[in-house]
C-alpha positions in Angstrom: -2.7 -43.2 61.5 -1.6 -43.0 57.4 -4.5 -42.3 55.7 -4.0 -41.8 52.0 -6.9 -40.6 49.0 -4.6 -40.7 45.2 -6.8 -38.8 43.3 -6.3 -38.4 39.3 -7.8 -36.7 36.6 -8.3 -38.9 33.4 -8.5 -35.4 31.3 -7.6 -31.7 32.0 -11.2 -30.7 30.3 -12.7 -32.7 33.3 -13.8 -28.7 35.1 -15.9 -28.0 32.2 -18.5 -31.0 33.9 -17.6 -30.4 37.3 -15.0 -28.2 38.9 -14.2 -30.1 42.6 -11.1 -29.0 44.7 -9.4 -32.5 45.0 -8.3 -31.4 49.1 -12.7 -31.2 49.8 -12.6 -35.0 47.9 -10.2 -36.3 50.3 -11.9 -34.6 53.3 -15.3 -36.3 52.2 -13.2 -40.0 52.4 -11.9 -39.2 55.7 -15.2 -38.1 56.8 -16.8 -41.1 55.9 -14.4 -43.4 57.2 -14.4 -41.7 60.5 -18.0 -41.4 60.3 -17.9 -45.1 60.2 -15.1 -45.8 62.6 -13.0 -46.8 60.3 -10.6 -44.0 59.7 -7.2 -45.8 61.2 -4.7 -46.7 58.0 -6.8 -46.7 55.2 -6.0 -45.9 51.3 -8.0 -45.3 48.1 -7.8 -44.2 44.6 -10.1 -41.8 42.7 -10.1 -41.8 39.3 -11.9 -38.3 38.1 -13.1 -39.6 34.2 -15.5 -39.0 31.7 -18.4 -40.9 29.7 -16.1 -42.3 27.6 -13.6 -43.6 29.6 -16.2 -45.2 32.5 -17.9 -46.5 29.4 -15.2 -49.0 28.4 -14.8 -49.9 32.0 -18.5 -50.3 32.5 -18.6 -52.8 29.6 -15.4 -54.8 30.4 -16.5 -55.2 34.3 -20.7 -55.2 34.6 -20.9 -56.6 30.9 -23.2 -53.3 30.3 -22.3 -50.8 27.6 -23.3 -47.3 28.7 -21.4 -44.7 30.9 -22.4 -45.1 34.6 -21.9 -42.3 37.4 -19.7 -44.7 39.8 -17.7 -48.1 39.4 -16.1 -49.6 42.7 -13.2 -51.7 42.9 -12.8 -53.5 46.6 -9.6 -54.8 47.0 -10.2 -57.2 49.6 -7.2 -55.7 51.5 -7.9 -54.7 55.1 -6.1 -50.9 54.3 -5.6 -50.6 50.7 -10.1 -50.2 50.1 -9.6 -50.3 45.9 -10.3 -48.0 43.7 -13.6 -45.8 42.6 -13.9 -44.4 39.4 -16.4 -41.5 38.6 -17.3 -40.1 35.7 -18.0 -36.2 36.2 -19.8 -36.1 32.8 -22.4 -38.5 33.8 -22.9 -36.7 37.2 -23.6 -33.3 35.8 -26.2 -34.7 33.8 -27.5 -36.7 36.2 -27.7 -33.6 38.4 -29.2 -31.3 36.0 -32.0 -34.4 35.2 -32.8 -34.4 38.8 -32.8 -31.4 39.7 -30.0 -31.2 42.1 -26.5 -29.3 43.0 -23.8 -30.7 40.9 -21.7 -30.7 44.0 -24.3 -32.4 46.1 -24.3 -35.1 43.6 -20.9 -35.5 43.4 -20.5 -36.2 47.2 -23.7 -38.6 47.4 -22.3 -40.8 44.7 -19.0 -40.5 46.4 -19.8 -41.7 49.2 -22.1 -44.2 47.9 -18.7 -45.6 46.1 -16.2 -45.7 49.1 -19.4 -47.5 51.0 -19.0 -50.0 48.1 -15.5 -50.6 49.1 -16.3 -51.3 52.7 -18.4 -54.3 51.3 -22.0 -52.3 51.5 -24.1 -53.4 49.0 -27.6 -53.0 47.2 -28.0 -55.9 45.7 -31.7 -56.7 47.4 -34.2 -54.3 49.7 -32.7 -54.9 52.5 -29.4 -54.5 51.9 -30.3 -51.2 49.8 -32.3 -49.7 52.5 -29.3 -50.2 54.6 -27.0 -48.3 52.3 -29.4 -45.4 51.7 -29.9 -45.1 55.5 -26.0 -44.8 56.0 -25.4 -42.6 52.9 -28.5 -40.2 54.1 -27.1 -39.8 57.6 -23.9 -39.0 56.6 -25.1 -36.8 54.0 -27.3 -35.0 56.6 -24.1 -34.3 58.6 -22.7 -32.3 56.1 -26.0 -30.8 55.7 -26.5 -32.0 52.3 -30.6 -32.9 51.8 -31.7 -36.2 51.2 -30.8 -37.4 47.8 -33.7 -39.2 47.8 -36.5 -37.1 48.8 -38.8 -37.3 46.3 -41.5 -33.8 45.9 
């Protein structure tokens, strides 16, 4: 079993939004993937950025201008998954809006991306529901609260 997470930084500031051990990143991939059943040969690349650099990738890709938390790029390819871009800037924020640990965040949006490149997708309720149901459970096993659990 090869199972390979590249994971790169876009800037060396990237700690002052979110400082995130790249060895617990690659454990969080593994652990959905075997989570899933789907841990046998698999590989993916991370790509830690910031507003600005999701931005231009946002605009290019989804045709909207703004910095995003998550973009997903399946591949198609039955091992190599794609690529996942994240922009630590716009999770911190995001985090501090809602009220939650930046690291929780992190992991939720995470594994909301990698589910991406396994074809999940949120396009209508159903499919949503379906998403957030996986994402939740998983989340739960790492004893991380549901993201969203509304007071």
């Amino acid at each position: 079993m090869i199972n390979n997470v590249n994971i790169y930084l876009k800037s060396r500031n990237l700690k002052k939004y979110l400082n995130i051990d790249k060895k617990y990143i690659k454990f969080i991939v593994i652990f959905v993937m075997q989570y899933l059943g789907k841990a046998d040969n698999f590989e993916v690349t991370i790509l830690l950025s910031n507003d600005k650099f999701i931005q231009k990738y946002n605009k290019e890709f989804r045709k909207q201008d703004k910095p995003t938390n998550i973009l997903s790029f399946e591949s198609g390819d039955k091992n190599y998954l794609g690529d996942i871009i994240i922009s630590l800037q716009t999770i911190k924020k995001e985090a501090v809006e809602q009220g939650k640990f930046e690291k929780n965040h992190f992991i939720h949006i995470l594994i909301h991306g990698v589910l991406h490149l396994l074809g999940y997708d949120h396009l209508n309720q159903k499919d949503q529901d379906e998403m957030e149901d996986i994402e939740i459970k998983i989340l739960a096993s790492l004893e991380i609260p549901n993201p969203y659990f509304i007071d």
